[in-house]
C-alpha positions in Angstrom: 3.9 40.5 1.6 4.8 36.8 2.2 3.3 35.9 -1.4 5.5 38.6 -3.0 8.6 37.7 -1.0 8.3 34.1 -2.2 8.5 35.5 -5.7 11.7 37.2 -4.1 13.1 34.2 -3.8 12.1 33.0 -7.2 14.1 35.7 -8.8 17.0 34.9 -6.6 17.3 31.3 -7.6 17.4 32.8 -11.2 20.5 35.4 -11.1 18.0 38.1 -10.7 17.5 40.9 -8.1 15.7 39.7 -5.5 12.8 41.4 -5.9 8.8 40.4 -6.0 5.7 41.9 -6.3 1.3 41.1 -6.7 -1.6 42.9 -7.1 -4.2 42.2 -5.0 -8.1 42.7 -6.0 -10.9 44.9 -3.6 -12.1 41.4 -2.7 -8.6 40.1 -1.8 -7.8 38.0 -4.8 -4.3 37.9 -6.1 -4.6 38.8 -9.5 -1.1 39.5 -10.3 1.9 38.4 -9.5 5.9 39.0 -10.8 9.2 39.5 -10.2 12.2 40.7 -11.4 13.2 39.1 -15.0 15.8 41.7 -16.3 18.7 39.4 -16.9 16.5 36.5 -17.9 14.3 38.1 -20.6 17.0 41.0 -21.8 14.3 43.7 -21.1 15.0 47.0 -18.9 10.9 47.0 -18.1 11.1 43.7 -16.7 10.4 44.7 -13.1 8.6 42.8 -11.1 6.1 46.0 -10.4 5.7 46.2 -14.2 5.3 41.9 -14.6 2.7 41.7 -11.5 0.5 45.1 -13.2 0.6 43.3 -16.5 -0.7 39.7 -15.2 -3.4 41.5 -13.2 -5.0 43.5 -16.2 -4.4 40.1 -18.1 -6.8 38.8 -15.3 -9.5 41.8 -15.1 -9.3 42.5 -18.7 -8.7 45.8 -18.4 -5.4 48.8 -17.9 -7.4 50.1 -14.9 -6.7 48.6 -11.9 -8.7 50.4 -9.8 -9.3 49.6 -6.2 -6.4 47.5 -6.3 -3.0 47.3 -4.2 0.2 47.0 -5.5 2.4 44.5 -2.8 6.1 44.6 -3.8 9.3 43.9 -1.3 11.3 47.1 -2.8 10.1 50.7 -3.0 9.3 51.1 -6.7 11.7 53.2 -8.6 10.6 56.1 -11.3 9.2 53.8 -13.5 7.7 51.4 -11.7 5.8 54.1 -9.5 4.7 55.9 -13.0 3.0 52.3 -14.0 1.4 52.2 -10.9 0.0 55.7 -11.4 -0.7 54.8 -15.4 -2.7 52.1 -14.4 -4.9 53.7 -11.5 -4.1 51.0 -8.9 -5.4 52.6 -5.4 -2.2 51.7 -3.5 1.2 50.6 -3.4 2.6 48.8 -0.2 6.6 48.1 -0.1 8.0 46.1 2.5 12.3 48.2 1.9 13.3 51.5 1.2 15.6 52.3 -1.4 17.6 55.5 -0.9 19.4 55.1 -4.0 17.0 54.2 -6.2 13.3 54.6 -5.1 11.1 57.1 -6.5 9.6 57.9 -3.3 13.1 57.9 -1.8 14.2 60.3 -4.5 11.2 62.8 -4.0 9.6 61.5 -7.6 6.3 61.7 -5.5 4.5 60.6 -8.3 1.7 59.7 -6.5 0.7 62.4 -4.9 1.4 65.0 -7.6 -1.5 67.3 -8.1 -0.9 68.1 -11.5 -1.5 63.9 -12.8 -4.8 63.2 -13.1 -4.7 59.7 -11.3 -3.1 60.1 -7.1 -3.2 56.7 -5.2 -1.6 56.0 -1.6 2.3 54.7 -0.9 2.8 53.3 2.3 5.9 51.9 3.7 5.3 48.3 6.0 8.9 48.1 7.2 9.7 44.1 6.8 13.0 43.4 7.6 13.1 39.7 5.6 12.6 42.5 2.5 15.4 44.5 3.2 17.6 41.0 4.0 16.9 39.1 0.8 18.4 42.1 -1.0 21.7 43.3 1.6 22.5 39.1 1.2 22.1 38.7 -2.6 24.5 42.2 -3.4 26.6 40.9 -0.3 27.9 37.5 -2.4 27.8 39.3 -5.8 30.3 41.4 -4.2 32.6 38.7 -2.4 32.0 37.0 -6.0 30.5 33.6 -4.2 27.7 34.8 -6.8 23.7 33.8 -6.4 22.6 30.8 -3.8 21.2 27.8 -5.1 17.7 27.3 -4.7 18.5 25.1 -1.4 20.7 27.3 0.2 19.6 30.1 2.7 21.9 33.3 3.3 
């Protein structure tokens, strides 16, 4: 989770929602890592989920990412989760809920639907430095002090 809130942090120093994510190997590898890039690229698919899946089957050579974990510091919303189930990762850890716009959150319980052919675990790991990043970046955007600079802390 530290590796993916770093990448948190990246995104932050960038205008972007603080959010990060990697995919971590059987053998404990990171084999993909991302974060958000929405504003920066111009692309609505630019999650981190979706950046850290396409790194790691970069890496393996392959769309199936079986056996692996999905770390991210927000719980994935509708698509993301779909990605995760599209590429047959084994798990998805997130370290924040996010009532308004998490798939798990919302009952989109992709991942254990019955009817997909591919069901993988979600497990929340409460970590509250998650959660903060995010309440602190949407805290300034809304006073209008805007994003930190890279050597400030909120």
């Amino acid at each position: 989770m530290q590796e993916a809130l770093e990448l948190a942090r990246k995104a932050e120093e960038q205008g972007e929602v603080p959010v990060g994510a990697v995919v971590v190997a059987p053998d404990g590898r990171v084999i993909g890592r991302g974060y958000n890039r929405r504003e920066t690229d111009n692309d609505p698919l630019a999650h981190a989920e979706v950046m850290a899946i396409r790194e790691a089957t970069r890496d393996l050579g392959s769309w199936r990412l079986n056996d692996c974990t999905l770390v991210v510091t927000l719980e994935p919303c509708p698509m993301c989760l779909a990605a995760c189930q599209q590429s047959r990762l084994a798990q998805v850890v997130y370290g924040a809920r996010d009532p308004k716009g998490g798939a798990i959150s919302l009952e989109y319980a992709l991942h254990q639907d019955k009817r997909l052919n591919h069901r993988f675990e979600a497990v929340y790991q409460e970590t509250p430095e998650c959660g903060g990043i995010l309440t602190r970046f949407f805290r300034r955007k809304r006073d209008g002090s805007g994003s930190p600079k890279p050597d400030q802390k909120g």
